[in-house]
C-alpha positions as CSV (number, residue, x, y, z in Angstrom):
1,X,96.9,112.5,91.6
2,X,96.8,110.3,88.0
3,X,94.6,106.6,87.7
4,X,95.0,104.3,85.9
5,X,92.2,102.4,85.1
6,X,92.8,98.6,83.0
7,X,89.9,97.5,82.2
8,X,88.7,95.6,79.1
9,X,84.6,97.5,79.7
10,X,84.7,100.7,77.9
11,X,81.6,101.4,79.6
12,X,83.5,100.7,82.8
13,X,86.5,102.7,81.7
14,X,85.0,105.8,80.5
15,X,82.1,105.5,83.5
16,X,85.7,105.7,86.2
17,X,87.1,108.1,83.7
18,X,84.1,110.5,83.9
19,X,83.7,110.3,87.5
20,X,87.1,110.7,89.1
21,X,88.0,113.5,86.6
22,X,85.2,115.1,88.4
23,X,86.8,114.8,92.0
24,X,90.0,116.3,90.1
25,X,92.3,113.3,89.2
26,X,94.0,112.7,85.5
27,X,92.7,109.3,84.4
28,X,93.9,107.5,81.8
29,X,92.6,103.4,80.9
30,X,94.1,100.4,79.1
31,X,91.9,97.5,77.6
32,X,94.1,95.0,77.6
33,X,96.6,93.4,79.9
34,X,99.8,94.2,77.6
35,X,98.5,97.6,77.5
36,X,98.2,98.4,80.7
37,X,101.6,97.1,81.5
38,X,102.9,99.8,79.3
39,X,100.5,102.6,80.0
40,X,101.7,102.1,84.2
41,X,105.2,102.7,82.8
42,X,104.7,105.7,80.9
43,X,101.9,107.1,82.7
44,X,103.3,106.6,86.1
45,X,99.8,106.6,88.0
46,X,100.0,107.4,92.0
47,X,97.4,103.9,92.1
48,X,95.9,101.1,89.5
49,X,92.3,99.9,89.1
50,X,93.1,96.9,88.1
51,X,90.5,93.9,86.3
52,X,91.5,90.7,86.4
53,X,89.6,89.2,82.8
54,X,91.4,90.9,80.9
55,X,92.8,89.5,77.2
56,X,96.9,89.6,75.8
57,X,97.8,89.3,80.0
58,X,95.5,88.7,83.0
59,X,94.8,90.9,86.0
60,X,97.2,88.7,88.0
61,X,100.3,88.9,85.7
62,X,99.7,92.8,85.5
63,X,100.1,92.3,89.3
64,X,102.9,90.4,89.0
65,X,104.9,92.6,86.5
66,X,104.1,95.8,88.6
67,X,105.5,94.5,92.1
68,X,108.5,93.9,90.1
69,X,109.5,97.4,89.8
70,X,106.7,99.5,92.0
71,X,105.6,99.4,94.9
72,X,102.5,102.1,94.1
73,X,99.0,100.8,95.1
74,X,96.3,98.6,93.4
75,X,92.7,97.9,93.9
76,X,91.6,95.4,91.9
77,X,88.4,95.9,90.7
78,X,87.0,92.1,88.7
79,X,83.2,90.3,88.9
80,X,84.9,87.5,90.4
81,X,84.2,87.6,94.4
82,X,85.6,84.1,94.9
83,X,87.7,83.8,98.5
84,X,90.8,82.2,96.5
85,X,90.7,85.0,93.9
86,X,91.0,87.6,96.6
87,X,93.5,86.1,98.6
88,X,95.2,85.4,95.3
89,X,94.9,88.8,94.5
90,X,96.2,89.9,97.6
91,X,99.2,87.5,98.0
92,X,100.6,88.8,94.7
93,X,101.0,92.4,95.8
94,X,96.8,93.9,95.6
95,X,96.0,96.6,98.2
96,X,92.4,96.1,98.2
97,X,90.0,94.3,96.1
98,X,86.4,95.8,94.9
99,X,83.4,93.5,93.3
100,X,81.4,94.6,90.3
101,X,78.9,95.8,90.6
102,X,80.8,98.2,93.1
103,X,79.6,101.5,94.3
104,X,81.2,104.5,93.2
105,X,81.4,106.4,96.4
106,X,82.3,103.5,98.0
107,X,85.2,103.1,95.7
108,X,86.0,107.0,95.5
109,X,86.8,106.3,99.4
110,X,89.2,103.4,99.2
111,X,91.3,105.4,96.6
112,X,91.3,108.0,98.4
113,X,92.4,106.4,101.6
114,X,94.6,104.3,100.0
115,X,96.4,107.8,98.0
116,X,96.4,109.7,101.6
117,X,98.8,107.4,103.4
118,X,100.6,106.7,100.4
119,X,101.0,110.3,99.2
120,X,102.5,111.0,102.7
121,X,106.0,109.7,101.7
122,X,106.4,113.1,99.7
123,X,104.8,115.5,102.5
124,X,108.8,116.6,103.2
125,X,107.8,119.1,105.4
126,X,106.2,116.4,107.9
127,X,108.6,115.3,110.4
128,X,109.5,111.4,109.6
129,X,108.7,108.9,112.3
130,X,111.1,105.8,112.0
131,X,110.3,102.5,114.2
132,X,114.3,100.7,114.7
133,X,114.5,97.1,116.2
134,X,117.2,95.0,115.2
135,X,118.2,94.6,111.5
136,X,114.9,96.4,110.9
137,X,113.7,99.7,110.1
138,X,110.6,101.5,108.9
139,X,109.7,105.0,108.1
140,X,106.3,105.9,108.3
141,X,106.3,109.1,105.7
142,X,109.2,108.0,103.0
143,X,107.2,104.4,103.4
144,X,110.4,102.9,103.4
145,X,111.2,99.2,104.9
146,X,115.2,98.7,105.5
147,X,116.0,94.8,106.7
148,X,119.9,94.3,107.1
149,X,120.3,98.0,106.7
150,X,118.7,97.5,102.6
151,X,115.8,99.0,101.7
152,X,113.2,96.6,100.2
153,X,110.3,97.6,98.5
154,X,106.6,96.4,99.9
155,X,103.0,97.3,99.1
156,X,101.8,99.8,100.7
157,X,99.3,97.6,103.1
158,X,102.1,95.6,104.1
159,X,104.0,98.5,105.3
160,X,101.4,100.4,107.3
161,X,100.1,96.8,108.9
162,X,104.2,96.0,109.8
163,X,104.5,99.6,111.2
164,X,101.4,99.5,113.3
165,X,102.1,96.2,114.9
166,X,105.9,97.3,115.5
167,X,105.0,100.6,117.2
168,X,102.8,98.8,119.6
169,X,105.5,95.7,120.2
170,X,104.0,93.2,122.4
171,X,100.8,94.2,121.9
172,X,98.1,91.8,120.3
173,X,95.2,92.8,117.9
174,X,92.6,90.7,116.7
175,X,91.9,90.8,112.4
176,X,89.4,93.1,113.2
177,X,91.0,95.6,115.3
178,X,93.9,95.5,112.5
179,X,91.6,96.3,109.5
180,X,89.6,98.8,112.0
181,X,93.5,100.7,112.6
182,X,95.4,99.6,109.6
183,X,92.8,99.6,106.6
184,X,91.1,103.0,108.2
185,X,87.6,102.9,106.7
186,X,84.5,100.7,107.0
187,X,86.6,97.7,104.9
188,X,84.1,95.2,103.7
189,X,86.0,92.1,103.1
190,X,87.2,89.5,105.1
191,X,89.3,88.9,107.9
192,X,91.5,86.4,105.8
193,X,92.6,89.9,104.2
194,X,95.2,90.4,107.4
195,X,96.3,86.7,107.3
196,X,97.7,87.5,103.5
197,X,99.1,90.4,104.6
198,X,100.8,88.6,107.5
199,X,102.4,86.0,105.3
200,X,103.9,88.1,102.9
201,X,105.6,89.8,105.8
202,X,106.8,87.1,107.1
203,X,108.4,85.8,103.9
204,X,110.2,89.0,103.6
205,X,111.3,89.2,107.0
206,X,112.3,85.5,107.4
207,X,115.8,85.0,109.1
208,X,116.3,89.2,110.2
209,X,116.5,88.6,113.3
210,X,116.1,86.3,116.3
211,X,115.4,89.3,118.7
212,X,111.8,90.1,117.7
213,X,108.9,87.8,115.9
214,X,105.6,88.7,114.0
215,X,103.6,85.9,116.2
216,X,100.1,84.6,115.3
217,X,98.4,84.4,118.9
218,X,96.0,81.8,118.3
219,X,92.5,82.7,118.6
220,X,92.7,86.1,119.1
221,X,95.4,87.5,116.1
222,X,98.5,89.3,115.8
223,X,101.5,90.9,117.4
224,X,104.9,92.3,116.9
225,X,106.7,90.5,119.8
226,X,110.4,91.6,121.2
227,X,112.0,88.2,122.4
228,X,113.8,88.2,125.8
229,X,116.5,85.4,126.3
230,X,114.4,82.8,127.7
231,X,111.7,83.2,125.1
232,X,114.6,82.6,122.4
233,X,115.9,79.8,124.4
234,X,112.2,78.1,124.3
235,X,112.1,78.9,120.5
């Protein structure tokens, strides 16, 4: 599994370097923004740790310029804890979000977890598991989302939180429960982390179909609810 690691901190840098060549991953760090851009396309790293200060391009248009071509994961890893700069973080494509000072085993566990559902899309001798409601389709090892019969490309958080609520339609969970199932591991930030996540699904499934809904149940949280015709006739 290969890191990359943009981060304008060499002490940062060769501190992550060090440490997760240790647990057997290639590493590799940019300092800059501009160089990190083109260090993800020839490196080709399986997840980014990601700063946001960064000089040349910020954390959040290395974000941006990523999602438009990958869907691979990114922790973003910044000494700004702000509530705004997390959601912002997460609402342009970030998979998790870490605060320095962090904890190395601490983040040693969200990579990992991230990389092992991720790295499951290329386990070929795992028998797929593929969710179909109308217009809509998602495979839970080739982490592929199809709308309208086209594939489109989505984080990897978004795909596993869509796939959870869809295999248990009509089912509601509560933000915790979610990031308890969905996130997998004692996950330390907020509940407004499923609420991003939510959005950004629903912009991309906007319009697929009037026979199912991702519905906010309010005050408790979330579910992926198959409409019947008088529940489509009440809107």
């Amino acid at each position: 599994m290969k890191i990359l690691v943009v981060d304008d901190e060499l002490a940062i840098c060769d501190l992550l370097k060090l440490y997760f060549e240790k647990e057997g991953y290639e590493v590799k760090y940019a300092n800059d923004g501009a160089e990190g851009v083109t260090a993800f396309k020839a490196f080709n790293p399986d997840i980014v740790l990601l700063d946001i200060m960064l000089p040349k391009k910020d954390g959040w248009q290395v974000c941006r310029e990523i999602r438009e071509t990958s869907s691979k994961p990114i922790i973003m890893i910044t000494a700004k804890g702000d509530t705004f700069d997390k959601v912002l973080g997460l609402e342009l494509g970030a998979d998790d979000f870490v605060v320095k000072p962090f904890d190395m085993k601490e983040l040693s566990a969200r990579v990992k977890a991230v990389l092992r559902r991720s790295s499951s899309a290329s386990a070929s001798d795992e028998e797929d598991e593929v969710i179909r409601f109308e217009n809509l389709e998602i495979s839970r090892v080739k982490y592929e989302l199809r709308l309208n019969g086209k594939s489109v490309d989505v984080p990897p958080k978004e795909h596993e939180l869509l796939y959870f609520l869809a295999s248990n339609s009509d089912h509601v969970f509560t933000r915790d429960q979610l990031l308890d199932k969905v996130w997998g591991f004692d996950y330390l930030g907020d509940s407004r982390t499923v609420d991003v996540h939510v959005k950004r699904l629903r912009e991309k499934l906007d319009g697929v179909s009037d026979k199912w809904v991702l519905k906010t149940v309010w005050g408790v949280g979330y579910k992926f609810e198959v409409l019947n015709e008088n529940d489509k006739a009440n809107g």
